[in-house]
C-alpha positions as CSV (number, residue, x, y, z in Angstrom):
1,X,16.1,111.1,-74.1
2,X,16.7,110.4,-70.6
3,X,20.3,112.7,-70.4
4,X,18.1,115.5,-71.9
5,X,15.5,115.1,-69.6
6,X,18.3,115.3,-66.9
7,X,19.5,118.6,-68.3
8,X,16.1,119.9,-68.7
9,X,15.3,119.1,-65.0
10,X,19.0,120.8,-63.9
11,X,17.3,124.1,-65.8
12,X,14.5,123.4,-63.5
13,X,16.5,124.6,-60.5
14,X,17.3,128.3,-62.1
15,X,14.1,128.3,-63.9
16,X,11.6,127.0,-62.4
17,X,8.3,128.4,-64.3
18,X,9.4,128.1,-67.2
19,X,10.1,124.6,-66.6
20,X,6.7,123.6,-66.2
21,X,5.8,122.2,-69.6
22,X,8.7,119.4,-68.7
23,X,7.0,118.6,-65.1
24,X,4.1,118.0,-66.3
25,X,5.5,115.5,-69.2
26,X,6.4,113.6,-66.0
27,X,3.3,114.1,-64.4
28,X,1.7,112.4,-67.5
29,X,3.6,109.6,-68.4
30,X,4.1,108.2,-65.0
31,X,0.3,108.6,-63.8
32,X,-0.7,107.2,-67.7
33,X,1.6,104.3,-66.8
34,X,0.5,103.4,-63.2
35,X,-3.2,103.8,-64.5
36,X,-2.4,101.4,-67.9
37,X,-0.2,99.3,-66.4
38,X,0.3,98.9,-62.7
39,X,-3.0,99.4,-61.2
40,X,-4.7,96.8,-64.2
41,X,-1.7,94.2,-62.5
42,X,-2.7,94.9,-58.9
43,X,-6.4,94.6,-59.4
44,X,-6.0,91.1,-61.1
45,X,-3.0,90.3,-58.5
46,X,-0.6,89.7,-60.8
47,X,2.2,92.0,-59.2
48,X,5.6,90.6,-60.8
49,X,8.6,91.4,-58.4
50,X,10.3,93.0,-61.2
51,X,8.0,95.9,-61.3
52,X,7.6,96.4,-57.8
53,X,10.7,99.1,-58.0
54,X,8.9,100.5,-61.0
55,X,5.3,101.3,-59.2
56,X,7.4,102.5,-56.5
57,X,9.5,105.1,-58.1
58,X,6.4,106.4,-60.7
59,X,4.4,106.4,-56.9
60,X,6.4,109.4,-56.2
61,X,4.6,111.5,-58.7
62,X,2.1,112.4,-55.9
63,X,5.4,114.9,-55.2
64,X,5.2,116.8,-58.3
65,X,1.1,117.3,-58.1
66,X,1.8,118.6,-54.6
67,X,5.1,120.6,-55.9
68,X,3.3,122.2,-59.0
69,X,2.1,125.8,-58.5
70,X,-1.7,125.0,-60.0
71,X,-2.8,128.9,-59.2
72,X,0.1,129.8,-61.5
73,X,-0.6,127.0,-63.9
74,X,-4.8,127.9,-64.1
75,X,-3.9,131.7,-64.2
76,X,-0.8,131.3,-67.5
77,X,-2.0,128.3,-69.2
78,X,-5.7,128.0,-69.1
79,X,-7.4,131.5,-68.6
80,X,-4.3,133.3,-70.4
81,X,-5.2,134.7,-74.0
82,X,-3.6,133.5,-77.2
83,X,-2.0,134.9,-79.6
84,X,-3.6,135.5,-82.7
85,X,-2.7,133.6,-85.7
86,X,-1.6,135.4,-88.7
């Protein structure tokens, strides 16, 4: 999954709009995961050491809601029409 992901995010580079669906499969798994599972283990202080690099890599997804064009997202994918079913 990971070496796909990889790939995907090379495609990123040439394509970057149309990439969008796979940003913001990283946007939601690493905010769900810091939200289920790192911020319940730094409330209660119980910060292992072995998932300090974790919380610090998945911090960086502060980058991709800065990086994401959200005009372009609110203008394609919420107020743009379906298509109708057959």
């Amino acid at each position: 999954m990971l070496a796909t992901f990889s790939l995907l995010c090379l495609l990123g580079v040439r394509y970057p709009l149309s990439m969008l669906p796979v940003l913001f499969w990283e946007l939601i798994w690493k905010t769900l995961w810091l939200g289920i599972v790192a911020l319940p283990q730094w409330l209660a202080g119980h910060i292992d050491p072995s998932i300090v690099p974790n919380i610090f890599a998945c911090s960086f997804v502060v980058l991709v809601y800065i990086a994401i064009p959200w005009r372009y997202v609110f203008a394609h994918y919420v107020l743009a029409r379906g298509d109708r079913w057959r």
